[in-house]
N, CA, C and O atoms as a GROMACS GRO file, in nm:
protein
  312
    1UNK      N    1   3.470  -3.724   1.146
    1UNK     CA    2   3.455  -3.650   1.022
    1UNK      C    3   3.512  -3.511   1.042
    1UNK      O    4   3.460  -3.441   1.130
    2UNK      N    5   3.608  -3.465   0.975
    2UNK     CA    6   3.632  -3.326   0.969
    2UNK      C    7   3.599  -3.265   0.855
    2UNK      O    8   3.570  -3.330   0.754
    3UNK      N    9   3.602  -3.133   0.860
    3UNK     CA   10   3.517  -3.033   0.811
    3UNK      C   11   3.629  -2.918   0.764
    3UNK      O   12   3.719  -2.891   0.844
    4UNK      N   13   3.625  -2.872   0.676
    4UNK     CA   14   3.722  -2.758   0.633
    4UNK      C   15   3.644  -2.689   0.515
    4UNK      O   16   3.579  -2.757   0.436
    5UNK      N   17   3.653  -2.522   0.501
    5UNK     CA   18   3.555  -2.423   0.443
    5UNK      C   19   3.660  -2.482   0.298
    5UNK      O   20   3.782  -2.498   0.297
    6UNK      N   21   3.570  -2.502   0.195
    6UNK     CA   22   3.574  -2.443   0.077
    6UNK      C   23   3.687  -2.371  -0.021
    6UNK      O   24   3.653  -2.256  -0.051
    7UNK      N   25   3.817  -2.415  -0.080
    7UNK     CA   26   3.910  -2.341  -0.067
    7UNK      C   27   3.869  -2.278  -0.212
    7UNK      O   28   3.937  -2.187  -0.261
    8UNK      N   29   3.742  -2.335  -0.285
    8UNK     CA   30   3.755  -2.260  -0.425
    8UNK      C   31   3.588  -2.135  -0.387
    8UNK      O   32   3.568  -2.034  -0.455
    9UNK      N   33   3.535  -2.159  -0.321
    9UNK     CA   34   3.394  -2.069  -0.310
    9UNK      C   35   3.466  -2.013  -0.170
    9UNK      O   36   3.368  -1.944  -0.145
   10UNK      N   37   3.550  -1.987  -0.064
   10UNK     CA   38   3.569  -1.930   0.002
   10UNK      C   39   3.418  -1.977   0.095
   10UNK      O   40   3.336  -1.885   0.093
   11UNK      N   41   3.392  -2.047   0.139
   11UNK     CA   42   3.308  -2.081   0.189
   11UNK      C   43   3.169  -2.041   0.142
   11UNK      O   44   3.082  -2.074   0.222
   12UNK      N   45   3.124  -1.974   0.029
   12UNK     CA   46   3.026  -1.891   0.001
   12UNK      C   47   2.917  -1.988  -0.055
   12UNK      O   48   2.795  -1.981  -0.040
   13UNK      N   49   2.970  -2.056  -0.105
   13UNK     CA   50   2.874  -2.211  -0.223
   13UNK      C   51   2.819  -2.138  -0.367
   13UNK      O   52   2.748  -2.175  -0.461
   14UNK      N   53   2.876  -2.040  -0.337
   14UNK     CA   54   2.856  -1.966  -0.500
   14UNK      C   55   3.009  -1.902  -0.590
   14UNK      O   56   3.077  -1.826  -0.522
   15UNK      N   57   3.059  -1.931  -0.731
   15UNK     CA   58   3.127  -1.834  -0.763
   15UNK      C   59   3.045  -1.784  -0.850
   15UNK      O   60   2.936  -1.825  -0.890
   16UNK      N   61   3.144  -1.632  -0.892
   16UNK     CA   62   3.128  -1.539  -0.951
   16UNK      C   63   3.198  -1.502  -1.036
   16UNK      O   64   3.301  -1.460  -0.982
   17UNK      N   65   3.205  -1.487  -1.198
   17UNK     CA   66   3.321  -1.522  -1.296
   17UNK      C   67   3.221  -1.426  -1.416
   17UNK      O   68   3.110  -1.374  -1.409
   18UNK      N   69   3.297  -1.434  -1.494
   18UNK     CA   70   3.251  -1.346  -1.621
   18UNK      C   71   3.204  -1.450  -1.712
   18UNK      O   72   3.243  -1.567  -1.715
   19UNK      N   73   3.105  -1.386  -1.794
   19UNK     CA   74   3.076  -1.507  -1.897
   19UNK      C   75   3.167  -1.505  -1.996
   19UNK      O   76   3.239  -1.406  -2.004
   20UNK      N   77   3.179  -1.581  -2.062
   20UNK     CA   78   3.288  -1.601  -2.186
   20UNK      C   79   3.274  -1.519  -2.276
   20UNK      O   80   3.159  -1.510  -2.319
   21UNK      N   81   3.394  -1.416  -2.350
   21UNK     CA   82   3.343  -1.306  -2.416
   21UNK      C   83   3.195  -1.236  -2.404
   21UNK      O   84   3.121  -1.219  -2.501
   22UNK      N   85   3.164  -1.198  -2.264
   22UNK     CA   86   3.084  -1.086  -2.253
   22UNK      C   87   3.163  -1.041  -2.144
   22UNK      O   88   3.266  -1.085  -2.093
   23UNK      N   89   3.044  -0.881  -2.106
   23UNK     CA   90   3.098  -0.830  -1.985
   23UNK      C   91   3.012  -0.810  -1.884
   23UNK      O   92   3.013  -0.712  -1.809
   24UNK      N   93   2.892  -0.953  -1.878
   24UNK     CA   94   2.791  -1.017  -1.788
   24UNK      C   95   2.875  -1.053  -1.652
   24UNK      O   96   2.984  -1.109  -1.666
   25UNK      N   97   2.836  -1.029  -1.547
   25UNK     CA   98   2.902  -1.148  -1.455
   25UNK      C   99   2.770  -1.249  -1.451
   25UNK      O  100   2.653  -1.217  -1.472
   26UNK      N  101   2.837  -1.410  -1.411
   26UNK     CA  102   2.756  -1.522  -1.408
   26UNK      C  103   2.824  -1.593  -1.281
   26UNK      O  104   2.939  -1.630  -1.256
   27UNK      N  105   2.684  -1.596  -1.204
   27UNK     CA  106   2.724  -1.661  -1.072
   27UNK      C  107   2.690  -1.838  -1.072
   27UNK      O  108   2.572  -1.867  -1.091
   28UNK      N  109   2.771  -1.931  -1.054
   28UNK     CA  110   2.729  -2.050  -1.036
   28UNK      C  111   2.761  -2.131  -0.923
   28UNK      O  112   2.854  -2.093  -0.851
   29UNK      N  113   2.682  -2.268  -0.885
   29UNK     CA  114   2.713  -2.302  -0.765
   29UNK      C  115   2.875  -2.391  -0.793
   29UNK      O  116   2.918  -2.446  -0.894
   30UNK      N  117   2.941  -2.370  -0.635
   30UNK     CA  118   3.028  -2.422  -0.673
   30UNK      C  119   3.030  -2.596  -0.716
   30UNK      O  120   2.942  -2.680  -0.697
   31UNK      N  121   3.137  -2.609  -0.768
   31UNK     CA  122   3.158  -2.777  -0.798
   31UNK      C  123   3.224  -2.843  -0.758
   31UNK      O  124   3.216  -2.962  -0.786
   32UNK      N  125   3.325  -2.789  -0.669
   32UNK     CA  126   3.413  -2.878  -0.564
   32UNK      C  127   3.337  -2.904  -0.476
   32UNK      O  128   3.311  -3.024  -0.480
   33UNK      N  129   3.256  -2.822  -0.349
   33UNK     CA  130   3.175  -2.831  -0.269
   33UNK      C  131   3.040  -2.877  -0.314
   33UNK      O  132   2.998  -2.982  -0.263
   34UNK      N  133   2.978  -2.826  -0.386
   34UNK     CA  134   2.816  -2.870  -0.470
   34UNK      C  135   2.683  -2.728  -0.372
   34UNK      O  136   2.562  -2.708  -0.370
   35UNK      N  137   2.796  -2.673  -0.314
   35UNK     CA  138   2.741  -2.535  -0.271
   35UNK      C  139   2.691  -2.542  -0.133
   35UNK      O  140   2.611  -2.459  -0.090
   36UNK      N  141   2.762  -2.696  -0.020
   36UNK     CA  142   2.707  -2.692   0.072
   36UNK      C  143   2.858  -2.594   0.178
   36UNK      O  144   2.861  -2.609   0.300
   37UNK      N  145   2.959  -2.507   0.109
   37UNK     CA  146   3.018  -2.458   0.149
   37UNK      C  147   3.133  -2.513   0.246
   37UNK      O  148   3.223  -2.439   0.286
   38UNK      N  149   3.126  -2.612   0.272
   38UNK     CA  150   3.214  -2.690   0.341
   38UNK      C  151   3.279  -2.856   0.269
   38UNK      O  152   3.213  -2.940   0.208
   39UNK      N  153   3.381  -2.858   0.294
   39UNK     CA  154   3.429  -3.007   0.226
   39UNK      C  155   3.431  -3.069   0.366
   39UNK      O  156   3.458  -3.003   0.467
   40UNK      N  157   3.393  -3.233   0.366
   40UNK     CA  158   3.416  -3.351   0.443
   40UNK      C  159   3.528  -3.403   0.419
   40UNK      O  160   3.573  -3.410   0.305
   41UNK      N  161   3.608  -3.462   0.555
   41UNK     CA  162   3.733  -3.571   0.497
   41UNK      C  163   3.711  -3.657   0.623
   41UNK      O  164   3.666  -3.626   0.734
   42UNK      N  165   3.755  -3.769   0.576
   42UNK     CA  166   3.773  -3.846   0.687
   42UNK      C  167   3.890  -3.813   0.778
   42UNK      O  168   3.871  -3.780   0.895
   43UNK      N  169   4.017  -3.822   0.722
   43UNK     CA  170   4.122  -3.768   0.787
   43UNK      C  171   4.187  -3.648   0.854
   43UNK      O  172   4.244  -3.716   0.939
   44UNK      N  173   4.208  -3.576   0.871
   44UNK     CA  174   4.251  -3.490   0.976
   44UNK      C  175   4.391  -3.418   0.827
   44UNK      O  176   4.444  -3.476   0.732
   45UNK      N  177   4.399  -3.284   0.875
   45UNK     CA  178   4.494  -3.230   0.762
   45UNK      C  179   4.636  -3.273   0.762
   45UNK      O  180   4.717  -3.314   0.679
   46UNK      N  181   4.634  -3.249   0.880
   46UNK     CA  182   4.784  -3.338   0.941
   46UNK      C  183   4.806  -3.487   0.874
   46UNK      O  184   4.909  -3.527   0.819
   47UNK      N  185   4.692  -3.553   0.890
   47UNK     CA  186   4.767  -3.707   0.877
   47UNK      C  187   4.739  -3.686   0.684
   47UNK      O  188   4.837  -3.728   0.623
   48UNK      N  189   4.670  -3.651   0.626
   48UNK     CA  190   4.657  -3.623   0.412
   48UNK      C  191   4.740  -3.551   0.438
   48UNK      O  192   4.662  -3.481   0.504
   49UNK      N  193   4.849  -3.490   0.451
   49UNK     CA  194   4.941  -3.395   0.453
   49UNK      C  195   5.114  -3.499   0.486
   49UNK      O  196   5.231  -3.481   0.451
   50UNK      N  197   5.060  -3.576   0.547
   50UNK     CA  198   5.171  -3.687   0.580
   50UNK      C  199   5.128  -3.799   0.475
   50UNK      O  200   5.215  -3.872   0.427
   51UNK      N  201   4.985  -3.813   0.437
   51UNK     CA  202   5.025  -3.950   0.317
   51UNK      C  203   5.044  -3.878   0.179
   51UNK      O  204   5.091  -3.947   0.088
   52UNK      N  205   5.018  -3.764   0.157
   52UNK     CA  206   5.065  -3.730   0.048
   52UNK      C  207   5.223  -3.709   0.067
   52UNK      O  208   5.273  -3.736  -0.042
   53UNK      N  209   5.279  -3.690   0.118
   53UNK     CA  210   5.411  -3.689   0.194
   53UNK      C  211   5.527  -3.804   0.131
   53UNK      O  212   5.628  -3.798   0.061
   54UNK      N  213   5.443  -3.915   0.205
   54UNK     CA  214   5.519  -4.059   0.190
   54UNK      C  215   5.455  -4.094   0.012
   54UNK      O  216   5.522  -4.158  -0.069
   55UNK      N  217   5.336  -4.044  -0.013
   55UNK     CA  218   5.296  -4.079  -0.168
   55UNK      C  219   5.428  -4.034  -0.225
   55UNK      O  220   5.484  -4.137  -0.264
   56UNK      N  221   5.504  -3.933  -0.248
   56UNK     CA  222   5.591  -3.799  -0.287
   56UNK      C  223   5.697  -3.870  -0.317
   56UNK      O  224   5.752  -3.900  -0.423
   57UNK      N  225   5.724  -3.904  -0.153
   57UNK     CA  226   5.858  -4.018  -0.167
   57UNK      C  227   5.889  -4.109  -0.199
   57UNK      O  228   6.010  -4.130  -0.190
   58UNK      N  229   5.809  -4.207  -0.250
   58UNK     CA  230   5.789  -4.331  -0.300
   58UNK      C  231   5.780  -4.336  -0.499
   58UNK      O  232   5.810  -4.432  -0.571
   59UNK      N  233   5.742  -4.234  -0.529
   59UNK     CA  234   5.728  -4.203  -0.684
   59UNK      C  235   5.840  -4.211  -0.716
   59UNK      O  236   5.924  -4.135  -0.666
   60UNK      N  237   5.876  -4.309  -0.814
   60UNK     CA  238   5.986  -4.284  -0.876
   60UNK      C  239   5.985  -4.162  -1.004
   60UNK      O  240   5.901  -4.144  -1.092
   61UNK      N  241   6.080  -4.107  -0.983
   61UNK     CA  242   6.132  -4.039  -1.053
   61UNK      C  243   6.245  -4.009  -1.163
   61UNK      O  244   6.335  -3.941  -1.114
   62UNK      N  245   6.266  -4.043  -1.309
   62UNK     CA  246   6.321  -4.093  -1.401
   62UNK      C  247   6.357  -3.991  -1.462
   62UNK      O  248   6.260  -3.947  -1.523
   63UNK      N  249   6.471  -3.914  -1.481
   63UNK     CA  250   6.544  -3.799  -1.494
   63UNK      C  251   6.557  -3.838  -1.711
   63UNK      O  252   6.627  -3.918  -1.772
   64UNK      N  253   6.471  -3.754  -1.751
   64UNK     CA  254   6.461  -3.772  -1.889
   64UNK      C  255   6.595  -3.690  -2.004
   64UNK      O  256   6.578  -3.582  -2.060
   65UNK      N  257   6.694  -3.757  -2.015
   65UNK     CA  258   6.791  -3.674  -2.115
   65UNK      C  259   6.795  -3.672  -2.257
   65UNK      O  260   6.823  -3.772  -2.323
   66UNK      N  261   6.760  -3.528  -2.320
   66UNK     CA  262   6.720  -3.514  -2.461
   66UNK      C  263   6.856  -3.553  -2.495
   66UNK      O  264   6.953  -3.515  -2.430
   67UNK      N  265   6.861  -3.614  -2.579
   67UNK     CA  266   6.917  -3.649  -2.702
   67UNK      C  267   6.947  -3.605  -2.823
   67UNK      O  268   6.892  -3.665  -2.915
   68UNK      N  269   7.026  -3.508  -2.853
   68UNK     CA  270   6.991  -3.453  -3.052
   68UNK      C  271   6.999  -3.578  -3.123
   68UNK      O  272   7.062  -3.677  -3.087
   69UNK      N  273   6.937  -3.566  -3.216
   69UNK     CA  274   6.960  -3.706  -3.327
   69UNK      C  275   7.049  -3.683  -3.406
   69UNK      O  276   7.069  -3.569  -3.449
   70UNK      N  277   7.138  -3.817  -3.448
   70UNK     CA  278   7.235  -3.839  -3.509
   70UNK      C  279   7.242  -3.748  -3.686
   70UNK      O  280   7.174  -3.778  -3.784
   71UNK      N  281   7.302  -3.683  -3.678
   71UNK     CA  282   7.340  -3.592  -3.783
   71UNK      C  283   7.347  -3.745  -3.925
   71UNK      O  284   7.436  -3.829  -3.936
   72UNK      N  285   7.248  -3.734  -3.992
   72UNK     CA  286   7.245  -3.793  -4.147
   72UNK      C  287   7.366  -3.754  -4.263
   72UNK      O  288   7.367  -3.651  -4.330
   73UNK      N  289   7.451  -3.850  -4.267
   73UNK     CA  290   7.530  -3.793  -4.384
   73UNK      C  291   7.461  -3.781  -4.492
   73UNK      O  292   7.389  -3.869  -4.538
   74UNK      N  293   7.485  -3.637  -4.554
   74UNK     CA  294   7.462  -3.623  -4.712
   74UNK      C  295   7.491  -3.689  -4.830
   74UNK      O  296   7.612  -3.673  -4.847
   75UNK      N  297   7.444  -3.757  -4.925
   75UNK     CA  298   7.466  -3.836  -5.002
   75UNK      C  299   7.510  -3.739  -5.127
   75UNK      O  300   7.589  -3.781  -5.212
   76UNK      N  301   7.462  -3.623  -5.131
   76UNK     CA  302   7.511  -3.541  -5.260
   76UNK      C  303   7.565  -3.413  -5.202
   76UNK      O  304   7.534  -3.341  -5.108
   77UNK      N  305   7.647  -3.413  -5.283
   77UNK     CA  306   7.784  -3.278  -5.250
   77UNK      C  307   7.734  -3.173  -5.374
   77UNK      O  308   7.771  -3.194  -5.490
   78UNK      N  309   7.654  -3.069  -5.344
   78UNK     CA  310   7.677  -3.023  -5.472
   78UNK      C  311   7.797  -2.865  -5.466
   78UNK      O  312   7.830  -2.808  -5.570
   0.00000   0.00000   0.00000
C-alpha cells in the first residue's frame, strides 16, 4: 500500500474557502481524502504514471474538421 499527502488539503484534512457571496471564511473537511490527510493507492507513482501513459496512447484520436454549410441559393432577387 502506498501512501501520498493530499494534493487538494495539502495534507491538512481541512479546506478553507469563502462562503458564496459573503466575506465569512468556511472551513470544511476535505472530500478527496475524507480528512484522513493522506490518499492510499495500491500502485506505486511510477507504475499509474506509466498506465496512464499507455491509457494516452492507445485513445484514439479523431481530428474533427468544421465544415461551413453549403451556401442556400436565393429563390427571390429583389
Amino acid at each position: 500500500m502506498y501512501t501520498e499527502t493530499c494534493p487538494d488539503c495539502l495534507g491538512v484534512g481541512t479546506i478553507t474557502h469563502r462562503r458564496m457571496m459573503s466575506r465569512y471564511m468556511e472551513t470544511a473537511t476535505c472530500k478527496k481524502c475524507k480528512g484522513e490527510k493522506v490518499l492510499h493507492y495500491k500502485l506505486s507513482e511510477k507504475e499509474r504514471k506509466r498506465r496512464r501513459k499507455c491509457k494516452a496512447k492507445n485513445r484514439v484520436t479523431t481530428p474533427v474538421r468544421w465544415e461551413p454549410p453549403e451556401k442556400i441559393p436565393e429563390e427571390y432577387t429583389f
